[in-house]
C-alpha positions as CSV (number, residue, x, y, z in Angstrom):
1,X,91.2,98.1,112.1
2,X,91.7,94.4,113.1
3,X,88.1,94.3,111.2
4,X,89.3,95.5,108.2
5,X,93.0,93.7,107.7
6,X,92.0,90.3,108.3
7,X,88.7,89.9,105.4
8,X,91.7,91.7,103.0
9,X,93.9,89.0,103.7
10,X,91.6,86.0,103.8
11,X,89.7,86.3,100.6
12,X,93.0,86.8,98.3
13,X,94.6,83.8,99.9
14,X,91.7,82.1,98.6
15,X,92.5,82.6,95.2
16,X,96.3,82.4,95.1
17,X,97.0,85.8,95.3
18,X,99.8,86.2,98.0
19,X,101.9,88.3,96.1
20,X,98.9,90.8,94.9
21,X,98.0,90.8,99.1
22,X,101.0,91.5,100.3
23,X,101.5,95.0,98.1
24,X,97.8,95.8,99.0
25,X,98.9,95.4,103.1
26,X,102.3,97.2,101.7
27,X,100.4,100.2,99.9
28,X,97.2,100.8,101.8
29,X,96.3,98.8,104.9
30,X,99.9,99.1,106.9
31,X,98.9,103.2,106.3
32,X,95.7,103.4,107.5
33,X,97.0,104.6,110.9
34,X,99.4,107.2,109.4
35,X,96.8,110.1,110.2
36,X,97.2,108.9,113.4
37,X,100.5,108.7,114.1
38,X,101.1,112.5,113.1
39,X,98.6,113.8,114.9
40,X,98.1,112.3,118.1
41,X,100.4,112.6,120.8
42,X,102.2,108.9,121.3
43,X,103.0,109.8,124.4
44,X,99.6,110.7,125.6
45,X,98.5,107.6,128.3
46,X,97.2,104.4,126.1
47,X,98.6,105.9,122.8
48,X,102.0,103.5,122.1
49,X,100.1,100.4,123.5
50,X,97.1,101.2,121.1
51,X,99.8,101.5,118.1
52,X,101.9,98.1,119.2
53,X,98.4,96.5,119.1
54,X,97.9,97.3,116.1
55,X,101.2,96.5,114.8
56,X,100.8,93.1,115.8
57,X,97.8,92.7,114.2
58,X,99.0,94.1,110.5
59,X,102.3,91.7,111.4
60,X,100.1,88.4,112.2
61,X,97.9,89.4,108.8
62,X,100.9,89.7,106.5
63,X,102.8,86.8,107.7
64,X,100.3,84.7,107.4
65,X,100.3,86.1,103.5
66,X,103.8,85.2,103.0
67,X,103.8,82.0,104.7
68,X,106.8,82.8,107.0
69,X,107.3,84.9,109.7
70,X,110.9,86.6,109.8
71,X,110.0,88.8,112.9
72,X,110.0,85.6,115.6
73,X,112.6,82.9,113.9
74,X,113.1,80.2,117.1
75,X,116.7,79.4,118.1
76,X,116.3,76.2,117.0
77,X,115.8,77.3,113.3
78,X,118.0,80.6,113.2
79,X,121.3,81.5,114.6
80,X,120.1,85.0,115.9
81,X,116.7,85.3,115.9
82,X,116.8,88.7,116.8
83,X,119.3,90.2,114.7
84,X,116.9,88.3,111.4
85,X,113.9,90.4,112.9
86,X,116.1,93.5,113.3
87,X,116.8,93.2,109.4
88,X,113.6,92.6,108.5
89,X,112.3,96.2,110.3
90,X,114.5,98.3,108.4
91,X,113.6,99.7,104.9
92,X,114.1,97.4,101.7
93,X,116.7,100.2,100.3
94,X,118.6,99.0,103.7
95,X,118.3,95.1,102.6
96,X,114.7,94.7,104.6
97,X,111.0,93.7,104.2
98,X,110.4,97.6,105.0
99,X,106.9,97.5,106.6
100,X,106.5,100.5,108.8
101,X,105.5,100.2,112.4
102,X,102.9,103.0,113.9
103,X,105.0,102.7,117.4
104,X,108.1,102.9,115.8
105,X,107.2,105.8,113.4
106,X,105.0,107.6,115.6
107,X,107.8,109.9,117.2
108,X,109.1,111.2,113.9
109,X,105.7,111.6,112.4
110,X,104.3,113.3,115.8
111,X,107.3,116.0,115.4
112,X,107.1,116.1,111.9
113,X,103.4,117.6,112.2
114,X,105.1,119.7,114.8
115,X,107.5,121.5,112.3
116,X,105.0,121.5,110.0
117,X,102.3,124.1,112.2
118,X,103.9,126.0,115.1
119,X,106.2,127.5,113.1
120,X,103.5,129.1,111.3
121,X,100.9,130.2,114.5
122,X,103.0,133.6,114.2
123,X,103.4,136.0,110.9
124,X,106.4,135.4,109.1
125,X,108.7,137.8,107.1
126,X,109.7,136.0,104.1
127,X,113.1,137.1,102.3
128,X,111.4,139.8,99.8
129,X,110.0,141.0,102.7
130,X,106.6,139.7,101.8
131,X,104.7,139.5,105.8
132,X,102.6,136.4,105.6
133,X,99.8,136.5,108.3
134,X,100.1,133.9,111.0
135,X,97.3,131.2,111.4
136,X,97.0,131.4,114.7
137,X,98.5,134.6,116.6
138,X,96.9,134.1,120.3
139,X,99.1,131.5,120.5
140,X,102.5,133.4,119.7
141,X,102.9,133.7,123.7
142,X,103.1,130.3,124.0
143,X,105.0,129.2,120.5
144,X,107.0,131.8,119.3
145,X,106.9,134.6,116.8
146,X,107.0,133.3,113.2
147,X,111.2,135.2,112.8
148,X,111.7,133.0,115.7
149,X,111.7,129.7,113.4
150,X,114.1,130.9,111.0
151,X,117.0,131.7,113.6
152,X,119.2,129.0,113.7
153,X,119.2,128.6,117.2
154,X,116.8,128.8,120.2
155,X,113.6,127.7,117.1
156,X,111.6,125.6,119.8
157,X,112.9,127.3,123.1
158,X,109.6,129.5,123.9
159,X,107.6,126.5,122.7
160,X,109.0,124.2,124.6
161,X,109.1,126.6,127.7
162,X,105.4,126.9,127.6
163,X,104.8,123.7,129.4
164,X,101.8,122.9,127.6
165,X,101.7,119.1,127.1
166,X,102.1,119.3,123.2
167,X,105.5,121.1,123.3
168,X,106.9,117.9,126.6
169,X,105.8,115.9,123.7
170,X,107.3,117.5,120.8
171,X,110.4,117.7,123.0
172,X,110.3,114.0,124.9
173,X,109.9,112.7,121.0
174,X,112.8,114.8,119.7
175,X,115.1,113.3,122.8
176,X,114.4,109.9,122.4
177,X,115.2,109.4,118.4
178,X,118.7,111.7,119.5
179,X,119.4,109.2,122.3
180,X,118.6,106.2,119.7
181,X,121.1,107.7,116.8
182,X,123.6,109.3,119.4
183,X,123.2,112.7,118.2
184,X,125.6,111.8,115.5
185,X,127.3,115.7,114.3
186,X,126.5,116.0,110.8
187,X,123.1,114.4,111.2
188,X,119.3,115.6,111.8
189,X,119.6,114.7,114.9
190,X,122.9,116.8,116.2
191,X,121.6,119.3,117.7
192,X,119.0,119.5,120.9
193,X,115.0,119.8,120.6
194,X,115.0,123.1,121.2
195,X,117.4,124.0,118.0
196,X,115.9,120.8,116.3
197,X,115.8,120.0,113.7
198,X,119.9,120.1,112.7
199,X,120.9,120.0,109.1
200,X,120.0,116.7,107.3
201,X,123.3,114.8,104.9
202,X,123.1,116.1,101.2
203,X,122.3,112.1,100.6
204,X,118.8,112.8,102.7
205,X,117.7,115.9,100.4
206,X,116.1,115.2,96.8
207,X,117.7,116.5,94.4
208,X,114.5,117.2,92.1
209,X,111.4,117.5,94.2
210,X,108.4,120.3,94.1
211,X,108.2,121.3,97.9
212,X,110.4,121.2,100.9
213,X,111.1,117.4,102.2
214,X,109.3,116.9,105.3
215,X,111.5,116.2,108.4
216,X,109.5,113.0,109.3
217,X,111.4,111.8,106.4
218,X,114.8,113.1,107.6
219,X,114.0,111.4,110.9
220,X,113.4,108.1,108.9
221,X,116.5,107.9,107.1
222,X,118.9,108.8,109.8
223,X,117.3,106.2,112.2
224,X,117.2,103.3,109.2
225,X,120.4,104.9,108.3
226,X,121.9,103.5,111.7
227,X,120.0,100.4,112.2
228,X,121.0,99.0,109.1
229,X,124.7,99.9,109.9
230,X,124.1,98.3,113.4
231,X,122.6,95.0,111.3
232,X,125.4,95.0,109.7
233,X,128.0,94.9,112.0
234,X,126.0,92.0,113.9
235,X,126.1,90.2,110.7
236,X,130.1,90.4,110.3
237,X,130.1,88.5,113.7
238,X,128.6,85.7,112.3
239,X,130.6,82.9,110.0
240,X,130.9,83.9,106.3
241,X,128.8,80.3,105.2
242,X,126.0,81.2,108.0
243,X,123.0,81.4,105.9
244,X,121.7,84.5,107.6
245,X,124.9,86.3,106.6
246,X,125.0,84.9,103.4
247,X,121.7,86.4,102.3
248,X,122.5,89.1,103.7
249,X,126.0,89.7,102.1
250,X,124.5,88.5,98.7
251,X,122.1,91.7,98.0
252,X,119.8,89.1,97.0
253,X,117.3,91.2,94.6
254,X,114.4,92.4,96.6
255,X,111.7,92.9,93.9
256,X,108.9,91.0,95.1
257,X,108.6,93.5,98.0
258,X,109.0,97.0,95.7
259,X,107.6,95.9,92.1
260,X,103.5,95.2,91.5
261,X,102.7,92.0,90.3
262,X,101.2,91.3,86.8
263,X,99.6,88.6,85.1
264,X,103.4,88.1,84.1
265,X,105.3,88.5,86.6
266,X,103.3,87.4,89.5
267,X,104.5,84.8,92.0
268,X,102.5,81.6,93.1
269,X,101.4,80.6,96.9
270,X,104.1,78.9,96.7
271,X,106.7,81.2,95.7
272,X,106.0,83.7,97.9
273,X,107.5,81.9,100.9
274,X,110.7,80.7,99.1
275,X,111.9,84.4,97.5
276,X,111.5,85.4,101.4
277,X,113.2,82.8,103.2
278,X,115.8,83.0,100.5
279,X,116.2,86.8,100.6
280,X,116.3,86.8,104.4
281,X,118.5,83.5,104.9
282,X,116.0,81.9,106.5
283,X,114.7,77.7,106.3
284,X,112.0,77.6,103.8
285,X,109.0,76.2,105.3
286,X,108.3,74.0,101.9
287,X,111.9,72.3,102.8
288,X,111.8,71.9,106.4
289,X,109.4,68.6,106.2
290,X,111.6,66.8,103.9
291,X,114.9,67.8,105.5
292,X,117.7,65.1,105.0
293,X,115.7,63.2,101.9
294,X,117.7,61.8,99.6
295,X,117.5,62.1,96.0
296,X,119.4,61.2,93.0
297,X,121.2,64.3,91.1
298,X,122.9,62.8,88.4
299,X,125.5,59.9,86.7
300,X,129.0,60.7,87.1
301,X,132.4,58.9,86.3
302,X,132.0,57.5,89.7
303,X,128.5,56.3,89.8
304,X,125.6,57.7,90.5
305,X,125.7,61.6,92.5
306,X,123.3,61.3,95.6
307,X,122.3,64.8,97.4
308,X,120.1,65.1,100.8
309,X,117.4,68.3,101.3
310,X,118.7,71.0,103.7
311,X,116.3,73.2,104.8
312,X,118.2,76.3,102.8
313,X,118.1,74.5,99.7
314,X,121.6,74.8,99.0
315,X,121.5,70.8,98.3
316,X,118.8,71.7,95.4
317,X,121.2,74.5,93.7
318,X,123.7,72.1,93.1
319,X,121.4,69.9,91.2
320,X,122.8,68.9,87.9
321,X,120.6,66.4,86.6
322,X,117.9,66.2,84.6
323,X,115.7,69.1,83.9
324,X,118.1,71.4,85.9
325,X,117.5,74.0,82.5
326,X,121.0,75.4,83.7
327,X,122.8,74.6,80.2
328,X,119.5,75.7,78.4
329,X,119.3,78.9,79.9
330,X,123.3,79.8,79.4
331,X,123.0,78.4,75.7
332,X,120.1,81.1,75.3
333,X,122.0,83.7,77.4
334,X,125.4,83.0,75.2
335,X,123.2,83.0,71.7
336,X,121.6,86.9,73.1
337,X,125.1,88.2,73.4
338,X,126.9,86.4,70.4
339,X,123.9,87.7,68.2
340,X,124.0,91.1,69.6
341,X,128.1,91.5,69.4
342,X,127.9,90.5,65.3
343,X,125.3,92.9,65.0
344,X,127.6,95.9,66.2
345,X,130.3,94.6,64.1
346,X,132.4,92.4,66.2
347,X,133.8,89.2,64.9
348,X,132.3,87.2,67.8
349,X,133.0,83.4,68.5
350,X,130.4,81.4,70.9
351,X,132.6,79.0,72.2
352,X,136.8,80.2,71.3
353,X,137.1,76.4,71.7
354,X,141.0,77.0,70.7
355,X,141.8,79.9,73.4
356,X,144.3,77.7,75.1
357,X,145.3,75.4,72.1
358,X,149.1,76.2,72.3
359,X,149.4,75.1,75.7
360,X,148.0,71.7,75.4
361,X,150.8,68.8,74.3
362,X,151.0,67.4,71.4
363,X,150.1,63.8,72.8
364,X,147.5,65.2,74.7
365,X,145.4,66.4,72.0
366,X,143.1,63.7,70.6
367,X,142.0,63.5,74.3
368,X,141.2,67.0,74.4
369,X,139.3,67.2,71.0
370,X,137.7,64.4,71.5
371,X,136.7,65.7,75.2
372,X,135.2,68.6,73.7
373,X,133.3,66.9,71.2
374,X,131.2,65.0,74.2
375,X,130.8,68.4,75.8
376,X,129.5,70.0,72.9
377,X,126.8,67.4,72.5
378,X,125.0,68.0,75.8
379,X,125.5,71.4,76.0
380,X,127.7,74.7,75.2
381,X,129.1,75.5,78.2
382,X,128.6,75.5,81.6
383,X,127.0,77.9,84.6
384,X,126.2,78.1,88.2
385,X,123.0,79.4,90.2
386,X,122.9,79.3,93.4
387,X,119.7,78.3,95.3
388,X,119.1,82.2,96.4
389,X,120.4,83.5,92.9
390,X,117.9,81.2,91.1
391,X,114.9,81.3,93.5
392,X,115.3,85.4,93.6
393,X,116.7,86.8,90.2
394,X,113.7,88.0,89.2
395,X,109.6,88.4,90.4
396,X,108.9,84.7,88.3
397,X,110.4,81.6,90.4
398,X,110.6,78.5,89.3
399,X,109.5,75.9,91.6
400,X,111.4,73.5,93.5
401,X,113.2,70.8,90.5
């Protein structure tokens, strides 16, 4: 497998194609082991060490693709190294990277297969009263009749009395993502292997699907479900201007981990590491090396504006001076909606330059006209991006001004 990842990974960073390599890693070679996991007992001698090799290989192979490594942040460089590689394990919908790991989804995939085929070794009655033939009846001793699985209590108990090494597993598997969600009530997880699986929130069930949602799934969410809540709390400890918070408290738009890239749309080499750092709250590696260089932002009333490189870029988002595009971009944005409002019939004004006319003083009024008539030579109003917002709004970044 470690055969396979790495040529993958190599020959698109040779051609600029991050972005493209990390949705290939994302879409085929992180699921390469999924067979695997659902049908091969974790638990069995060997098993979880051969998955958490494995993991650490795909991890190795797709950080070196996005030129930053959120799973192993040094003290030094991050205020809680573990808590940023805790958020970037859970699912993106949870505000993650969401790359599965074989030893972490093994036990819900491994009991998922489970639910899946013992319940149908026996015949069933169905509700018409339709028998269906089991596939495997010299094994009913053992698992259970096929009524057995539609009681609502007891589903696993013969199965799991058996002893036979699959049902320790199924059982062992069961017990240890209860103990890790604390066999919340109202959850998957509520009630005990025997009576698994326990009925899954309304917000865990499609609403339009075409088969019955497989309880790996179920297992999934109620796990990332917690994690991300335990994330979260961690992250209210922190200070409110702690840049791990911060991104984190931002829902910084995640689209360069969901959304396929396009001749369009794509993001550079050097993007790739930026939009991450920035979505995680992390020191961009591009920044680091010039940390406290000054440069010149722009001429003020009080001489020239000097600003020093931080790490986080926050310096850079404050940038004002030239070819910041800030006043370019609202002009356009302000010209889209203007245009659009007099199409529908409104009597729209670009700038209502005399909103607050009748609260400025008499005397004070050739200073304010004439105040405004400097402004609306440079530009036609104002707006603010902050580093994140403007490195993260959409899949194209701009690079550093």
């Amino acid at each position: 497998m470690i055969g396979l990842i790495d040529p993958i990974h190599t020959l698109l960073g040779t051609i600029d194609a991050r972005d493209h390599a990390f949705h290939i890693h994302r879409l085929s070679l992180c699921h390469r082991l999924d067979y695997m996991t659902q049908f091969i007992n974790p638990l069995a001698d060997g098993v979880l060490a051969a998955f958490k090799d494995a993991d650490e290989a795909f991890r190795k192979a797709v950080v070196r693709t996005m030129g930053i490594s959120p799973y192993d942040q040094t003290a030094g460089a991050c205020v809680d190294p573990a808590l940023a590689c805790d958020r970037a394990n859970i699912p993106v919908r949870h505000k993650g990277i969401g790359l599965p790991r074989h030893a972490d989804v093994c036990f819900g995939a491994f009991v998922g297969v489970i639910k899946l085929t013992v319940p149908r070794f026996g015949q069933r009655t169905l509700e018409d009263g339709l028998i269906l033939p089991g596939l495997a009846e010299h094994l009913v001793e053992a698992a259970g009749t096929g009524d057995d699985f539609a009681k609502s209590e007891d589903r696993y108990k013969e199965f799991i009395a058996s002893g036979l090494p699959l049902a320790k597993a199924f059982a062992e598997c069961w017990e240890h993502m209860r103990t890790e969600t604390g066999a919340l009530a109202g959850s998957v997880f509520e009630t005990a292997a025997k009576d698994a699986p326990g009925q899954p929130p309304s917000e865990d069930i499609p609403q339009h699907h075409t088969g019955r949602p497989l309880l790996q799934r179920f297992c999934t969410r109620a796990r990332m479900r917690l994690r991300h809540a335990r994330a979260a709390r961690r992250m209210t400890l922190l200070p409110h201007d702690e840049p791990l918070r911060e991104a984190f408290d931002l829902d910084i738009p995640s689209d360069l981990f969901i959304t396929i890239p396009d001749a369009r749309l794509k993001c550079s080499s050097l993007d790739v590491p930026t939009v991450v750092a920035c979505y995680m709250g992390l020191e961009d590696p591009l920044l680091v090396e010039h940390r406290t260089h000054v440069f010149k932002d722009r001429n003020t009333t009080r001489g020239n504006l000097f600003r020093s490189v931080d790490p986080y870029g926050r310096s850079l988002s404050l940038y004002m001076g030239p070819g910041h595009a800030r006043f370019a971009l609202h002009d356009a944005i302000e010209a889209v909606a203007h245009h659009v409002a007099r199409l529908v019939g409104f009597h729209a004004v670009r700038q209502p330059t005399d909103l607050i006319a009748h609260a400025i003083k008499p005397e004070n009024w050739e200073r304010f006209m004439g105040a405004q008539r400097a402004a609306a030579k440079s530009h036609r109003g104002d707006s603010f991006l902050t580093w994140s917002s403007f490195a993260s709004t959409s899949r194209v970044r701009t690079a550093y001004l």
